[in-house]
N, C-alpha and C positions, 0 to 999 in steps of 0.2 A: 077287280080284274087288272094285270098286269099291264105295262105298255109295252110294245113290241116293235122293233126298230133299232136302228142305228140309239145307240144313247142308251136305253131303256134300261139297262141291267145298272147303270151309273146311278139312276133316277129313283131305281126299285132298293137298291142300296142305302140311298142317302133317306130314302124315305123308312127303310127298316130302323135305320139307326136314329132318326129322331124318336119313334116309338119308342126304341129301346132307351136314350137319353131323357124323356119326359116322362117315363115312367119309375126308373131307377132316381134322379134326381127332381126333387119337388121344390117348389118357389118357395114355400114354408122350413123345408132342409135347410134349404141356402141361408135363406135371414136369419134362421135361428143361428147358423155358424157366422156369419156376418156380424150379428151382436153378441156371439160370445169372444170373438176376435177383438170387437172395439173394444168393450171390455177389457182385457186383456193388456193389448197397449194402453187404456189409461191407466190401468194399475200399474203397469210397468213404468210411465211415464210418475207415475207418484212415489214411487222407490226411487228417481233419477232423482226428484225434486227435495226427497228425505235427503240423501245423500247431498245433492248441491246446498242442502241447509246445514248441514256440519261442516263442511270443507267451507264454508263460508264462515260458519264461528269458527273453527281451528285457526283460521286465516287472521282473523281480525281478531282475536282474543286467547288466542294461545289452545289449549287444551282444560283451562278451567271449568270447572265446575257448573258453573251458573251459566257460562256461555253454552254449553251443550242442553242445557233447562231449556234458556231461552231462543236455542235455534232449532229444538223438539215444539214447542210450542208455538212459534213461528209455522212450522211447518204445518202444525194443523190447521192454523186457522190460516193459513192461504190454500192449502188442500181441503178444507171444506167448503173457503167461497168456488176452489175451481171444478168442487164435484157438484155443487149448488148449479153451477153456469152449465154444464153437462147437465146434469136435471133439467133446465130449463130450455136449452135447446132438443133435448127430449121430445117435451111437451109441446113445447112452444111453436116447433120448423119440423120435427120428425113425426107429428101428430099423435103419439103415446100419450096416455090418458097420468094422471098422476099417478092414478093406483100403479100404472104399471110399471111407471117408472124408480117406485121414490126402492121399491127393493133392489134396484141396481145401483142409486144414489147411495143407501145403507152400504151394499157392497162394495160400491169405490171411492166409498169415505172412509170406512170403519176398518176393512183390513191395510192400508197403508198407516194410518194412524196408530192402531191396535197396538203394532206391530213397532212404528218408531216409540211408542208409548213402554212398551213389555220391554224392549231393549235397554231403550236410557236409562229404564228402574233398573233393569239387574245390572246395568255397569256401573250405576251408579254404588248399588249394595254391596259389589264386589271392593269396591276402593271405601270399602269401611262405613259409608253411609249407612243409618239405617231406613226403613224403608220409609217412613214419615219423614225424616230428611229429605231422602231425594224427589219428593213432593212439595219440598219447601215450607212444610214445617218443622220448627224447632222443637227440642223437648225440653220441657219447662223444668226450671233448676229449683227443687228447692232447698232449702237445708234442715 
């Protein structure tokens, strides 16, 4: 039953619209866009950190070869401790179970990686390396 009075159509209003607002958006909608968001920014944050890992060898070592090896490789292994520490606030503060986590940990370790890893190769292959080189092995000479 309605209220009736001064006010009431204000009242009958705000009360239509949280039915309509509770029903159209759900607590479960939300978090799931909430953790595809975080998500999101830390992959984005791990492409800032790919990049601040080259501009850091270009800086200190020219555009060589092995500088760029070694500031790919840099880059993973401090992007896998920072997506390990993401995992673990996960589990640890956000109460996610491991199972739940470790596929978003896979997710925001392995496509920033992946990705600086497939690059360095083909720029490498491209300046005449081949592809066992630009892995840092050599090919065996023999006569």
């Amino acid at each position: 039953m309605a209220e009736q009075g001064p006010g009431a159509d204000a009242v009958n209003r705000a009360a239509h619209r949280q039915r309509y607002v509770s029903a159209t958006s759900s607590p479960i909608r939300s978090k799931r866009r909430e953790v595809a968001l975080r998500t999101a920014v830390i992959l984005a944050v791990g492409f800032v950190l790919w990049a601040a890992c080259l501009g850091v060898a270009r800086l200190l070592a020219s555009s060589s070869t092995s500088s760029m090896i070694t500031a790919t490789v840099a880059f993973v292994v401090l992007w896998c401790v920072a997506a390990a520490a993401n995992m673990w606030v996960g589990v640890s503060h956000a109460g996610y179970s491991f199972r739940e986590e470790l596929p978003i940990f896979l997710l925001i370790f392995l496509l920033p990686s992946a990705v600086a890893v497939f690059v360095k190769w083909k720029c490498l292959c491209a300046r005449g390396h081949t592809a066992w080189e630009s892995i840092g092995w050599k090919r065996s000479v023999t006569a």
